[in-house]
N, C-alpha and C positions, 0 to 999 in steps of 0.2 A: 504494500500500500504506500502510496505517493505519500512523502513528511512535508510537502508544499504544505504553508498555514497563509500567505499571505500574497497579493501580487498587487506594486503598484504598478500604475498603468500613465507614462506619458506621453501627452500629444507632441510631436516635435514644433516647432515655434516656425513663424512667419519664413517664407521665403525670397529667394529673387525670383522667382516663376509666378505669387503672389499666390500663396493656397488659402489665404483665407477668401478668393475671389472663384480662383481657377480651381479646376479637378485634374491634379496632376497625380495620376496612379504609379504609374510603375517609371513615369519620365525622372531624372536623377536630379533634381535640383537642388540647388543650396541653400543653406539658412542665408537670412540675411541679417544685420544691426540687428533689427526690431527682433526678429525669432532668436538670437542668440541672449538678448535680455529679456523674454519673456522665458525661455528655460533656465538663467539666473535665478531669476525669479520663484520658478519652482526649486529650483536648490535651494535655494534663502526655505522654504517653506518645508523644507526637507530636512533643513541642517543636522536635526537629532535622530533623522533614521538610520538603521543599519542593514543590510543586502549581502545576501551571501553569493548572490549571482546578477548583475549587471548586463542584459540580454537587450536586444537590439535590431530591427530592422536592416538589413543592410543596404538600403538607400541612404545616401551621404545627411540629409537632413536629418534622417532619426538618431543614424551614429556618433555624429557629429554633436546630438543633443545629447545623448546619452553621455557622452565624456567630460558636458558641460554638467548635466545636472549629478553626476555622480563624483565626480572633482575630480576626475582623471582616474578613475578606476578601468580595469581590462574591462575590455567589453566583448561578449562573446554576439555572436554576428545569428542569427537564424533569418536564411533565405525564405521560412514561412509564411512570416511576417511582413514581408513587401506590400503594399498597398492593392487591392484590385486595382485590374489593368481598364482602366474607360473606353478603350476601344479610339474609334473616332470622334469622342467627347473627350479626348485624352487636352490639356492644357486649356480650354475652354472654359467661356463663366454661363452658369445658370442663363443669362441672356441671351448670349450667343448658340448656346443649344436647343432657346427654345423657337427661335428665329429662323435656324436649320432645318427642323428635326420635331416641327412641334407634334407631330398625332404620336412618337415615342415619348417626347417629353412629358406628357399630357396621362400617357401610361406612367412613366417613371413616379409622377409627383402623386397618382391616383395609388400604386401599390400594386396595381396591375399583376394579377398571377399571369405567372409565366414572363415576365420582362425579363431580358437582357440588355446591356448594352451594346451597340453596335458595332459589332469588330471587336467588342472586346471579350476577356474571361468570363467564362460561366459563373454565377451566381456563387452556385452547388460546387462548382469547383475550387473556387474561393475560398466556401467556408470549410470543407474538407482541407485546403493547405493550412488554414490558420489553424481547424483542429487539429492538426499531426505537428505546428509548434507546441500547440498546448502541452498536448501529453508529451512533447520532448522534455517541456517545461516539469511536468508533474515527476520525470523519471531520473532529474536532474538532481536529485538529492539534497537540493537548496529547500531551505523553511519558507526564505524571505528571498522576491524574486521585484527587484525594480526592469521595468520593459520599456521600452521610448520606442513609437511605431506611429501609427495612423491613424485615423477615426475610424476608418471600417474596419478594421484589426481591431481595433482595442471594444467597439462594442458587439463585435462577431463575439470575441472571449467572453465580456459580460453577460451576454445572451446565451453561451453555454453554460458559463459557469452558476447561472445565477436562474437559469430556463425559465429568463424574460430579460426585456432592454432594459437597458441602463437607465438612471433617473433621468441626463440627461447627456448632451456632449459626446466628445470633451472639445473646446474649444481649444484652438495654439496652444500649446505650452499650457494644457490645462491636466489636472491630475484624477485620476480616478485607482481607488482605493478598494479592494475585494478581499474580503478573510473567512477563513474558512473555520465553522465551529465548532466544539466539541464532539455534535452531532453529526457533524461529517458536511454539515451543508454550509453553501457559502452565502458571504452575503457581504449587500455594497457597505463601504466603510468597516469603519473597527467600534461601532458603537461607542464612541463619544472618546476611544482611546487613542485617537490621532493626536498628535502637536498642533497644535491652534494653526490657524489657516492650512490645512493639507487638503478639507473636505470642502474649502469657498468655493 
């Protein structure tokens, strides 16, 4: 049985490609100023936690957060974690897609069963690669697992681990917090035993 008890979960921070605008899946882009001080940021909010395992996207902006928000700890790389690929929405903003593309759009924003993106990764295939991070994650022998990756990655894990979505998020360089209880079940936060700002 898995000794995982805990996994923080961060958003990598703003880029030069502009992700709080664009949907840049699997394209390699870089943090910029603003994403490098919004995962300051979450270190500052971090400062008294402890990680037995420091795990990481390997897209330059997650790894890159991940050595900012962990103060230069090793960081181990899992290729599962990569962001869904958007296809031909790949670098695009919400506008620009719907402009293109609107009777998929229109499904995308409805929930539409059976959506895909266009050109890009299967859904089901997605969530299958982030599950087989998971359990890399669970098999790793770490208690305490800080993760810096995506939004779709980090509420794909939420929504297994917790079998429903996240309260909400996570925005840039925003943090999301999952522990698992005596009962064996997990759940969002550490009930009320985080360091003040972990859970804003």
């Amino acid at each position: 049985m898995s000794v995982l008890r805990r996994i923080v979960m961060v958003r990598h921070g703003e880029t030069e490609g502009q992700s709080s605008v664009r949907f840049h899946g699997s394209a390699d882009v870089r943090l910029n100023d603003e994403g490098r001080a919004q995962l300051r940021e979450a270190a500052r909010k971090m400062k008294t936690e402890v990680f037995d395992l420091v795990a990481s996207s390997p897209l330059q902006r997650a790894w890159e957060g991940a050595r900012i928000v962990s103060g230069g700890a090793p960081v181990r790389l899992y290729p599962e974690f990569r962001e869904v690929h958007f296809g031909h929405w790949e670098g695009l903003t919400a506008e620009e897609i719907e402009a293109s593309d609107p009777v998929l759009y229109r499904d995308w924003q409805a929930g539409a069963a059976g959506f895909e993106y266009p050109g890009g990764e299967l859904r089901e295939a997605f969530r299958a690669r982030v599950a087989s991070g998971l359990d890399a994650l669970l098999a790793s022998g770490a208690k305490s697992v800080l993760l810096v990756s995506h939004k779709g990655v980090i509420r794909t894990i939420g929504e297994r681990l917790l079998d429903g979505p996240l309260s909400e998020g996570p925005e840039l360089g925003g943090i999301v917090s999952v522990s698992r209880g005596a009962d064996g079940r997990w759940h969002e936060g550490r009930r009320g035993s985080n360091p003040p700002g972990l859970e804003e």
